[in-house]
Backbone bond lengths (Angstrom), bond angles and torsions (degrees), N, CA, C in turn:
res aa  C-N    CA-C-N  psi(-1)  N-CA   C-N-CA  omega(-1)  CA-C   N-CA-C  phi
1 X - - - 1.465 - - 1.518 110.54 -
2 X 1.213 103.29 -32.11 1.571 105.77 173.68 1.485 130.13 -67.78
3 X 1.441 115.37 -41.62 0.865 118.46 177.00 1.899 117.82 -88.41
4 X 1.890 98.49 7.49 1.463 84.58 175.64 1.707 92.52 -93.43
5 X 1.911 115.28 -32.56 1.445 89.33 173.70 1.426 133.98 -67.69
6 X 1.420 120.44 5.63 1.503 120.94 170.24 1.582 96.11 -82.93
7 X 1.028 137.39 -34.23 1.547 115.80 -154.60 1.813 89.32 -81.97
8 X 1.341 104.28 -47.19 2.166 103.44 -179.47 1.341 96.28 -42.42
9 X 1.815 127.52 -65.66 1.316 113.90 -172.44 1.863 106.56 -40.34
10 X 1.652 102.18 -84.82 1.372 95.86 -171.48 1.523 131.48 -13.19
11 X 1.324 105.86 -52.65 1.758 114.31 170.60 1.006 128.95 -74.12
12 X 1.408 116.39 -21.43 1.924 117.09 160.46 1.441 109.77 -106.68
13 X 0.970 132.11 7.57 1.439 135.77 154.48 1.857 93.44 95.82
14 X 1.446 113.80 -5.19 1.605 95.80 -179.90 1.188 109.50 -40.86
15 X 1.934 104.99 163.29 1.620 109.58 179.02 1.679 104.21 -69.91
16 X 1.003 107.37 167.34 1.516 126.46 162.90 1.739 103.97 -59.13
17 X 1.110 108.61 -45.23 2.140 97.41 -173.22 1.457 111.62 -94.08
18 X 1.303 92.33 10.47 1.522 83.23 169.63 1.496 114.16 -91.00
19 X 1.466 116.63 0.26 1.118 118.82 -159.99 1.353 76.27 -83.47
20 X 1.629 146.04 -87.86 1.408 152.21 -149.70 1.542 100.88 -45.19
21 X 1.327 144.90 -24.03 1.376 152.48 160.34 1.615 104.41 -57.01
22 X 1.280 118.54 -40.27 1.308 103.57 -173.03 1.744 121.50 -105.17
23 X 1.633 100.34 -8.53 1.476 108.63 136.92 1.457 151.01 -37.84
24 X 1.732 85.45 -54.68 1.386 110.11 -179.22 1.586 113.29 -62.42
25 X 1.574 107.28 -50.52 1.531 122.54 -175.45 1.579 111.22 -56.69
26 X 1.813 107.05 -55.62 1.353 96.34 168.51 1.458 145.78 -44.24
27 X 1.527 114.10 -44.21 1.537 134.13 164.65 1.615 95.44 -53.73
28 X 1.516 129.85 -67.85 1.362 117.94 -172.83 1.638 124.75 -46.23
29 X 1.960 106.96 -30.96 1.280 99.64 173.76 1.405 110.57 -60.45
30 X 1.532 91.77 -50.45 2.026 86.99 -152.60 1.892 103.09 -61.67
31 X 1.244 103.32 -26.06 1.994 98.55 178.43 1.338 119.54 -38.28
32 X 2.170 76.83 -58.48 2.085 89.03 175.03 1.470 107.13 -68.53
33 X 1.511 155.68 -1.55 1.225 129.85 -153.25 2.170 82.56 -110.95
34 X 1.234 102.47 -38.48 1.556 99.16 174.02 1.392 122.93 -67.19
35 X 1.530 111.66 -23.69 1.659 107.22 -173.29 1.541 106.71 -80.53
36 X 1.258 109.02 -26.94 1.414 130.05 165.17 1.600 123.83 -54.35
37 X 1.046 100.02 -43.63 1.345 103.02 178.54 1.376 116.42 -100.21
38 X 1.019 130.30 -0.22 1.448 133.74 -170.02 1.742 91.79 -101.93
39 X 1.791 113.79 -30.33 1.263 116.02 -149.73 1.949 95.37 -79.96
40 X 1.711 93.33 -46.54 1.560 104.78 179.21 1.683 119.92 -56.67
41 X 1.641 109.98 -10.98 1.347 120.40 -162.42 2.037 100.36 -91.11
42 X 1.230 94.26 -29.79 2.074 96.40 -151.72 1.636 103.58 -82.95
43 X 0.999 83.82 161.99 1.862 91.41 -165.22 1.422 93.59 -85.36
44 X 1.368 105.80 163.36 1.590 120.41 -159.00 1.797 91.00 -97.29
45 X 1.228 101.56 151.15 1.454 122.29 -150.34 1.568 113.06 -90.80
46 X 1.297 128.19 127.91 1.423 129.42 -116.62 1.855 87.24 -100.37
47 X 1.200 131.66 1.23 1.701 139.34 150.70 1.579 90.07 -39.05
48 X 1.745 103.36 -76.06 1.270 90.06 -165.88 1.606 156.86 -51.21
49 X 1.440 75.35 -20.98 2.096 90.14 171.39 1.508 112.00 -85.32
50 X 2.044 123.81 -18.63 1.322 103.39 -172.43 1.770 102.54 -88.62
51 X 1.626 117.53 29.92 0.954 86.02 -176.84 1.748 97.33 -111.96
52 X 1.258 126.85 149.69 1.690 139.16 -166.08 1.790 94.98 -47.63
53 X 1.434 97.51 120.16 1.772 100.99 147.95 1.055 128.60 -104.62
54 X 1.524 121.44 23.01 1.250 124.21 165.88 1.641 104.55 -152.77
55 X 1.078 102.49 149.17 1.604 120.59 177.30 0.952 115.00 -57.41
56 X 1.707 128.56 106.65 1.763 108.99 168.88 1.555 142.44 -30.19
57 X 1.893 86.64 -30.37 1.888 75.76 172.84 1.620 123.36 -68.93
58 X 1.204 76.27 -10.66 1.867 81.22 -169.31 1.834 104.44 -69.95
59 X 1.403 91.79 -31.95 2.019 83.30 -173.87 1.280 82.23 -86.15
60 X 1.105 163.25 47.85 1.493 140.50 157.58 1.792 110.38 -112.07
61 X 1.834 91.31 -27.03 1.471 106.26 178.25 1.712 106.70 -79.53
62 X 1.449 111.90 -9.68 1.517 107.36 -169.41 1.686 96.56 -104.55
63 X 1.034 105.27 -24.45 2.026 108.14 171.80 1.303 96.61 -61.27
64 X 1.667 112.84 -73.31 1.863 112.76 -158.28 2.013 93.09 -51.83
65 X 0.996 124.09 -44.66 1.344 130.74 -171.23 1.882 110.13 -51.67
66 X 1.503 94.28 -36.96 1.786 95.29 -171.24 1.471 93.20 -80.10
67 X 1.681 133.81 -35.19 1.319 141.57 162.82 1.663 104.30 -41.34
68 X 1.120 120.50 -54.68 1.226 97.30 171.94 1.425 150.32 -73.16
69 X 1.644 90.23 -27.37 1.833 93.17 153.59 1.065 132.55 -87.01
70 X 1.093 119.43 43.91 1.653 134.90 -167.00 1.422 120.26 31.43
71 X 1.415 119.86 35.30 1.425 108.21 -174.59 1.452 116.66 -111.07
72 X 1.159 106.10 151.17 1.346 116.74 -155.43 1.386 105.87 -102.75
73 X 1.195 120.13 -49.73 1.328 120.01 176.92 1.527 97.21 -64.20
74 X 1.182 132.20 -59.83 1.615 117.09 -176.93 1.544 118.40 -38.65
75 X 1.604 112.12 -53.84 1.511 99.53 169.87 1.174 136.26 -58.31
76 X 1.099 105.44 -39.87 1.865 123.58 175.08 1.763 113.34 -29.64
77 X 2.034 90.79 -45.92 1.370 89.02 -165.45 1.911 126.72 -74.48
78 X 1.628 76.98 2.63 1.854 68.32 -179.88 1.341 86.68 -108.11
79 X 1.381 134.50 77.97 1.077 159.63 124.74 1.702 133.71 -108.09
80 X 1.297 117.53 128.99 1.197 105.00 170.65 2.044 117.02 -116.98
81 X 1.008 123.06 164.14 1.508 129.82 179.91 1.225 92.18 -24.94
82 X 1.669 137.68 -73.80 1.351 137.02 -155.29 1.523 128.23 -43.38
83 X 1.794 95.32 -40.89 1.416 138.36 -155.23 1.685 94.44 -55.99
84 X 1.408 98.71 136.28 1.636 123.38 -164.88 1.558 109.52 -123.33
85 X 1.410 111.27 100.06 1.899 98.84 -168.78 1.960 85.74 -112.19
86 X 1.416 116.85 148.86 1.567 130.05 -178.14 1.677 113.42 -142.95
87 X 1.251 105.31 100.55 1.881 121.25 -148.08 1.757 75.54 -111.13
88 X 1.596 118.74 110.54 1.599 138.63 157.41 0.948 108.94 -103.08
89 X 1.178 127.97 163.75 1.388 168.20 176.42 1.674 118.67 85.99
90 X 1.587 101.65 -154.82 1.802 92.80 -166.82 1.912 89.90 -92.25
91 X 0.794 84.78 125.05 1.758 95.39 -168.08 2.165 98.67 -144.68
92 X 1.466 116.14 7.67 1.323 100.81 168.31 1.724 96.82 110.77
93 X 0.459 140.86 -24.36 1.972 142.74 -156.45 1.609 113.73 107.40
94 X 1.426 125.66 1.05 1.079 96.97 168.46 1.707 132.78 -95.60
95 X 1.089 111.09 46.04 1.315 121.70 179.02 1.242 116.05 -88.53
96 X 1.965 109.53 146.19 1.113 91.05 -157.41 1.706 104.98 161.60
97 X 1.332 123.17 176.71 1.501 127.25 167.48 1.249 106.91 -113.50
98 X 1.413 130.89 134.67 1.433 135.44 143.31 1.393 127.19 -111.69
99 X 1.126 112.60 119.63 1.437 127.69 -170.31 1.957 114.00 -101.94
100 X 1.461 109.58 131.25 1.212 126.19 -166.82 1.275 119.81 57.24
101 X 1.300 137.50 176.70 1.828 148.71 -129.73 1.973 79.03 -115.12
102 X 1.102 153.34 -17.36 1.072 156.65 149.77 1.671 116.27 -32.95
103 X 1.877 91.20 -84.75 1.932 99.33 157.76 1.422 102.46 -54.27
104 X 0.492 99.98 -70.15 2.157 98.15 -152.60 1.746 92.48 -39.25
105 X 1.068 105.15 -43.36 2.039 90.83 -174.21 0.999 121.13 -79.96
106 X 1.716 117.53 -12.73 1.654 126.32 165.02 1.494 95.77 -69.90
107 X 1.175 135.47 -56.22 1.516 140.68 -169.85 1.346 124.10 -43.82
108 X 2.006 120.24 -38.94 0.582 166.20 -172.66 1.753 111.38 -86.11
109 X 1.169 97.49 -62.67 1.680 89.11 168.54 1.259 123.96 -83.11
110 X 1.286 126.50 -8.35 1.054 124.23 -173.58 2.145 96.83 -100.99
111 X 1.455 110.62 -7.07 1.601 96.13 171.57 1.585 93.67 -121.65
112 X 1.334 122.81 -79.77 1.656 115.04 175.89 1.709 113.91 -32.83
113 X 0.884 112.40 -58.87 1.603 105.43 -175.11 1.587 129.09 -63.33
114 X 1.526 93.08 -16.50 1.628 99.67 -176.05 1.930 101.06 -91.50
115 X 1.040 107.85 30.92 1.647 115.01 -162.41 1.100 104.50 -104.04
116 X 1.307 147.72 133.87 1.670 142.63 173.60 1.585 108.25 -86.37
117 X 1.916 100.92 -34.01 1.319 101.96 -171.85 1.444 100.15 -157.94
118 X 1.475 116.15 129.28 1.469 140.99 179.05 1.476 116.59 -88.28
119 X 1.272 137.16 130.23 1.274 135.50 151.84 0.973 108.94 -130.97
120 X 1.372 135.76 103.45 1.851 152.79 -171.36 1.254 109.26 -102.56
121 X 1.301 142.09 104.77 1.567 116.52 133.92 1.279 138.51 -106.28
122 X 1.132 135.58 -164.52 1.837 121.65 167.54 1.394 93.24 -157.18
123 X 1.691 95.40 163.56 1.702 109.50 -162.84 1.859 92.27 -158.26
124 X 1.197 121.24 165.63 1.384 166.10 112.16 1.788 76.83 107.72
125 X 1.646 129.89 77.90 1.182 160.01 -114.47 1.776 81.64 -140.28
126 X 1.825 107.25 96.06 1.317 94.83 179.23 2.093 88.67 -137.48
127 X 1.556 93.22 164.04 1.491 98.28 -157.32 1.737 85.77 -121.22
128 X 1.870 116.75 145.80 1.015 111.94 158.70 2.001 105.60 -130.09
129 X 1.474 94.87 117.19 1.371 86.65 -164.73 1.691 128.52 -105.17
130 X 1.274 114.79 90.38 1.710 145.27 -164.28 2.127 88.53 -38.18
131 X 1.196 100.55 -83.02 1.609 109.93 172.15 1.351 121.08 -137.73
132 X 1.001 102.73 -167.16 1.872 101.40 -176.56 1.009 125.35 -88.05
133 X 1.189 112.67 16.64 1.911 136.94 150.75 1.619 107.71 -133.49
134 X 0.950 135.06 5.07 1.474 132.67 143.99 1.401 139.95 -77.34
135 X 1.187 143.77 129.29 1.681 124.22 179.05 1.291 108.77 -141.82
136 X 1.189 122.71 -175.90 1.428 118.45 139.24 1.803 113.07 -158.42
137 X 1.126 107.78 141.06 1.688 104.63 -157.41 1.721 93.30 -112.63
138 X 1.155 126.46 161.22 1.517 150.35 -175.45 1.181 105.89 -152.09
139 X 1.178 130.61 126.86 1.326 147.55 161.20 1.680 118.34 -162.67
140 X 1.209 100.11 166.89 1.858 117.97 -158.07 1.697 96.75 -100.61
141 X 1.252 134.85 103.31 1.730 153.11 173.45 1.455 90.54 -78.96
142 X 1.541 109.86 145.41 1.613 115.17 -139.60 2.438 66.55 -159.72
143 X 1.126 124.83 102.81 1.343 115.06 169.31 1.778 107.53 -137.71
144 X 1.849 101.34 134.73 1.120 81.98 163.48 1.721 88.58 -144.09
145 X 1.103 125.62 166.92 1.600 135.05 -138.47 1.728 113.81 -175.70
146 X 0.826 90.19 144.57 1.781 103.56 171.72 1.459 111.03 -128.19
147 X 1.688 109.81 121.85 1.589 125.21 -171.30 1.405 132.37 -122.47
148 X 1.314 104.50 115.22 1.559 94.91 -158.78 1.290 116.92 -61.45
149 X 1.427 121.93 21.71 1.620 123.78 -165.74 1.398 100.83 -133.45
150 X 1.531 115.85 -36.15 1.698 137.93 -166.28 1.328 131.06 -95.47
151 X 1.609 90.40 -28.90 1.675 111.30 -176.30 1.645 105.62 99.25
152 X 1.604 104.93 -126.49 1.234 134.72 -157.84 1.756 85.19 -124.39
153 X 2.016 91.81 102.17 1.847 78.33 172.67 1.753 91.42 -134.51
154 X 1.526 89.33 170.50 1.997 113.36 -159.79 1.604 79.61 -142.66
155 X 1.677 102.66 123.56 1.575 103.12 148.96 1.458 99.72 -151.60
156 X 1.458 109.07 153.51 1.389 130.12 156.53 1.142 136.45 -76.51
157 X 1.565 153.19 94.41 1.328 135.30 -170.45 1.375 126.03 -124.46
158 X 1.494 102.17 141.88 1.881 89.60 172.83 1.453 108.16 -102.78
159 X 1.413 99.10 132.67 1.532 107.92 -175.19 1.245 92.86 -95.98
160 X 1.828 107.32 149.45 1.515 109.31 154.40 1.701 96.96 -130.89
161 X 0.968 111.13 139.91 2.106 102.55 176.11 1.533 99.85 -145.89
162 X 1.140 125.01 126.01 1.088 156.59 150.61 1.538 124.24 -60.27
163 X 1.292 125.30 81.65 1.212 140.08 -169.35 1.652 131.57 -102.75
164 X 1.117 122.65 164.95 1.935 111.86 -134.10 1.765 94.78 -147.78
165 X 1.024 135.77 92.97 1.551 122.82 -171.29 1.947 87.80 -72.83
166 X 1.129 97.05 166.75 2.013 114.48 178.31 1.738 106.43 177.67
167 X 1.350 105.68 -162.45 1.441 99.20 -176.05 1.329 113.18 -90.89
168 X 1.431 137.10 20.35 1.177 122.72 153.90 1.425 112.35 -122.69
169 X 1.738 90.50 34.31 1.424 88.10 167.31 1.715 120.40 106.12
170 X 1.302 118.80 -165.34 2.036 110.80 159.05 1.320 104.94 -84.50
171 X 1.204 85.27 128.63 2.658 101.27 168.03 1.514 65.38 -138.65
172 X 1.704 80.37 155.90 1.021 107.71 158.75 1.787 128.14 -121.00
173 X 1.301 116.84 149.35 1.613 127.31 -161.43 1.451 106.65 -107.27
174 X 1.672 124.01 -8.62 1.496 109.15 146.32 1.253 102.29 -157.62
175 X 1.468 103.55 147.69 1.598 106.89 150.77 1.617 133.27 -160.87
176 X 0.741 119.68 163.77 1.389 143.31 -152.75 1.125 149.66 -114.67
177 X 1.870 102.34 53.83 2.089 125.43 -169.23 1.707 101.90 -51.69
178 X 1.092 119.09 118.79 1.897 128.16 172.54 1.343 99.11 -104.41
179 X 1.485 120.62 77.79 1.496 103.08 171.14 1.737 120.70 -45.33
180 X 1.459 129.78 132.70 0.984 103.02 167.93 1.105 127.99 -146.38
181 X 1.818 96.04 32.02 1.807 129.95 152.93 1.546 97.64 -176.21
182 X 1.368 93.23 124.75 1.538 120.20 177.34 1.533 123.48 -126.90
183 X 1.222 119.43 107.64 1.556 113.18 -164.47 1.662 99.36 -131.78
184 X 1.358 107.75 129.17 1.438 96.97 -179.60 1.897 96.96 -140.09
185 X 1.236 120.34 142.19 1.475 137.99 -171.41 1.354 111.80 -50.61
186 X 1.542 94.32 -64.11 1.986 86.63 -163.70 1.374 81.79 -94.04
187 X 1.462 158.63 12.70 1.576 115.63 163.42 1.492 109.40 -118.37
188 X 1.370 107.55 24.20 1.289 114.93 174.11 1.781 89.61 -95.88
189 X 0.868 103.34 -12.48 1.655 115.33 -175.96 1.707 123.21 -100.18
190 X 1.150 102.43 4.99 1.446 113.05 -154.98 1.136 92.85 34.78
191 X 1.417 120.21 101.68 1.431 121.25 132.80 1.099 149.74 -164.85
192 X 2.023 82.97 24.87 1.359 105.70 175.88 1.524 126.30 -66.23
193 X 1.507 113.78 166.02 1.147 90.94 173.00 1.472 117.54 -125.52
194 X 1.645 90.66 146.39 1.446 114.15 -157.52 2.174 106.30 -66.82
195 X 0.990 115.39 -60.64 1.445 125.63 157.11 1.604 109.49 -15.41
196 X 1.183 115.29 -74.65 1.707 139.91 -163.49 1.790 83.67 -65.02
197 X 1.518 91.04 -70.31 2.071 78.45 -170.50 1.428 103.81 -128.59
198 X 1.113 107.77 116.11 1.558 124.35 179.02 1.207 118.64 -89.35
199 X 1.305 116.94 2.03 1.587 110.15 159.99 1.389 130.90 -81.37
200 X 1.149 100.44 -13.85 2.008 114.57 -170.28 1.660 86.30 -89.28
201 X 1.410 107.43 -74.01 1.706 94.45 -168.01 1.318 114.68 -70.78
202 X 1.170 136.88 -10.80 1.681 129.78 176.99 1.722 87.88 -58.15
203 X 1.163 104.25 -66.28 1.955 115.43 -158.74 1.873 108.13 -37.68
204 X 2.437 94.24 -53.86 1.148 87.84 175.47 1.581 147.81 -57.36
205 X 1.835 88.61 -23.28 1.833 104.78 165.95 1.574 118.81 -75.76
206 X 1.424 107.22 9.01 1.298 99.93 -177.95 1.414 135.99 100.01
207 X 1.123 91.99 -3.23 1.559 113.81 171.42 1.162 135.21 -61.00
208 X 1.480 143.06 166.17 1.363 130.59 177.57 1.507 85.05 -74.76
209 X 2.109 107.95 131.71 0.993 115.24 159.42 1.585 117.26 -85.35
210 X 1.181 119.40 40.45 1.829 116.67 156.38 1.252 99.13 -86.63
211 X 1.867 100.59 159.15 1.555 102.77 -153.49 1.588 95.16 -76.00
212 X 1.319 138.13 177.30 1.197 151.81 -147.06 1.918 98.45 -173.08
213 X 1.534 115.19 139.06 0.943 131.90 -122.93 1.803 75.12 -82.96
214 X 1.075 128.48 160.25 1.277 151.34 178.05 1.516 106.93 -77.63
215 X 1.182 111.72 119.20 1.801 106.87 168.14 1.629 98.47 71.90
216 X 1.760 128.89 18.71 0.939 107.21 -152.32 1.787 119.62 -67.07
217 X 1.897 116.70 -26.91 1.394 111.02 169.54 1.317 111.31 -36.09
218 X 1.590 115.45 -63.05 1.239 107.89 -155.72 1.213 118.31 -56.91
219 X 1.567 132.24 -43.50 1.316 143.92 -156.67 1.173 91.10 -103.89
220 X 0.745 125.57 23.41 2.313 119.08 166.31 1.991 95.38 -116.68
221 X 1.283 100.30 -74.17 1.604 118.70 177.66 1.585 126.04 -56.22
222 X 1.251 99.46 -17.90 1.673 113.62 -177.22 1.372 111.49 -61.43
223 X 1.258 99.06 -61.01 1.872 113.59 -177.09 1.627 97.87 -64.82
224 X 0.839 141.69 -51.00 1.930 138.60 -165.85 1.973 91.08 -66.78
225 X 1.153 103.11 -42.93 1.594 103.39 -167.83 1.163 99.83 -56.52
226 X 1.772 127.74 -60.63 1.195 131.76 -142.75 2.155 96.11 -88.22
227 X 1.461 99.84 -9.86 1.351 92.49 178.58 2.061 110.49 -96.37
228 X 0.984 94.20 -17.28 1.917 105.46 161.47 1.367 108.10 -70.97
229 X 1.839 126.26 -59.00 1.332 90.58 -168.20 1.965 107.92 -87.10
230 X 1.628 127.36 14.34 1.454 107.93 165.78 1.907 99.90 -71.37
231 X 1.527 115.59 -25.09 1.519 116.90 -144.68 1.822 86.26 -80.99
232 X 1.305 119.06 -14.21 1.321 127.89 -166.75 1.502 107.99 -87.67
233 X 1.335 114.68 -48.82 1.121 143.31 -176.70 1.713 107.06 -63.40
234 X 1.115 120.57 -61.19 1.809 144.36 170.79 1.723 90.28 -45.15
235 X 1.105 114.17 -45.94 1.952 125.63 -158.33 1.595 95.15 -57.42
236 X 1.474 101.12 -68.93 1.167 118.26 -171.63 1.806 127.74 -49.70
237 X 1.682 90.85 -36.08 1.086 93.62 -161.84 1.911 104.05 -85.82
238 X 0.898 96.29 -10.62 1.671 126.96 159.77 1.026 120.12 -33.28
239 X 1.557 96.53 -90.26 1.591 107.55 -168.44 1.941 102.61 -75.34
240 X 0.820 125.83 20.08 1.563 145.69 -162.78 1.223 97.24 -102.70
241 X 1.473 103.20 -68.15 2.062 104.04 174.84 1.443 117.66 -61.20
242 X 1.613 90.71 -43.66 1.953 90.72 -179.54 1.827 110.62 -57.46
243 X 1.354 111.78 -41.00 1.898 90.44 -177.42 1.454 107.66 -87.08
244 X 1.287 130.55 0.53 1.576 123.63 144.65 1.256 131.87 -52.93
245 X 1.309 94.49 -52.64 1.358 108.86 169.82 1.947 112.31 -53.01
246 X 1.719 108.65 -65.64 1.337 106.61 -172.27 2.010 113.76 -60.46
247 X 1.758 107.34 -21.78 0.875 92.61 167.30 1.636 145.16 -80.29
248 X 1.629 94.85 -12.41 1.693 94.96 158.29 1.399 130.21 -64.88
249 X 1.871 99.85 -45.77 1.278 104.74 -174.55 1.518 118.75 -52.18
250 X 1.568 117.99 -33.40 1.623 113.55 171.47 1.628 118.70 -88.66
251 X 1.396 115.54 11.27 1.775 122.47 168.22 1.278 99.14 -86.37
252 X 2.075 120.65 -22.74 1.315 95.37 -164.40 1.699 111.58 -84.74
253 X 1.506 117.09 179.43 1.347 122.90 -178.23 2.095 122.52 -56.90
């Protein structure tokens, strides 16, 4: 390249140093045309996504909100595996710790889901904020509900939840129902039922009030039952062939 810009100089009389001037410029384009393009190409730098695009209060207004449409899978999700929920006071037997999105959705279906009808609110909505993916929220749960297991129930609660921004966003990693009036119809009445929800009457007989598996007779005893009457069934049909059998063998000659 050099020696083709000496022969252009030679023939247009350019100087000789202008040739190293127009060296120089070329290498500077193509530097800038690669730093450029390499720069427009690279993925944007992963600081930028851990920092919150939405305001914690806002996921706290979309939790109490999924509480109010009774959905279970919606609440669940601002849970993760780790996630630690601890429901005190006299609230029936369900007091207690549940650990990972497993408990919490047994917990959950067995009180939100058993609900025909939700009315949730929350009030005096205060934020304590650790970092800009740390929080922790407090506020006053205002519920009143109709349960096909509970009746006609009214409770008061102080929430505290401890919340975690990441890539799906705020879950939260603890929190903290204080019943601190719980009134419910039929088991203020004895008359819930124990079958349907076995956490209220296990607790009231005295039981460890940690939650305990839902429906647990059926889904423990079900499978042994249904494998007794095939083993009953197989028995019969058994000894059925065998005196067919012995009764030919003595018809024959």
């Amino acid at each position: 390249m050099c020696s083709y810009l000496r022969r252009i100089s030679s023939r247009t009389g350019v100087s000789k140093a202008a040739v190293p001037v127009v060296i120089i410029m070329v290498i500077v384009v193509a530097a800038a045309y690669l730093f450029l393009a390499r720069s427009s190409t690279a993925p944007p730098s992963s600081s930028a996504s851990s920092v919150p695009t939405v305001p914690m209060g806002t996921a706290v207004n979309q939790f109490v909100q999924e509480l109010n449409a009774r959905s279970v899978d919606g609440m669940t999700t601002f849970y993760t595996s780790s996630s630690v929920v601890h429901w005190s006071g006299n609230l029936g037997g369900l007091q207690g710790l549940y650990a990972g999105t497993d408990n919490i959705r047994l917990l959950y279906a067995s009180t939100v889901g058993k609900t025909m009808s939700m009315n949730a609110s929350s009030s005096n909505f205060a934020q304590d904020v650790f970092s800009p993916t740390r929080a922790n929220a407090t506020y006053d749960l205002y519920m009143l509900a109709n349960s096909t297991v509970a009746g006609t129930l009214n409770a008061t609660i102080s929430v505290s939840q401890e919340w975690n921004w990441g890539n799906s966003g705020w879950q939260i990693s603890r929190e903290n129902w204080a019943y601190t009036h719980f009134f419910a119809s039929l088991l203020s009445a004895k008359y819930g039922s124990v079958t349907t929800f076995p956490q209220w009457g296990y607790a009231m007989e005295g039981g460890n009030p940690n939650l305990v598996s839902e429906k647990s007779f059926e889904w423990h005893a079900g499978p042994y039952l249904a494998a007794a009457v095939f083993a009953f069934l197989f028995g019969v049909v058994a000894v059925t062939a065998l005196r067919f059998r012995s009764m030919g063998r003595g018809a024959g000659p």
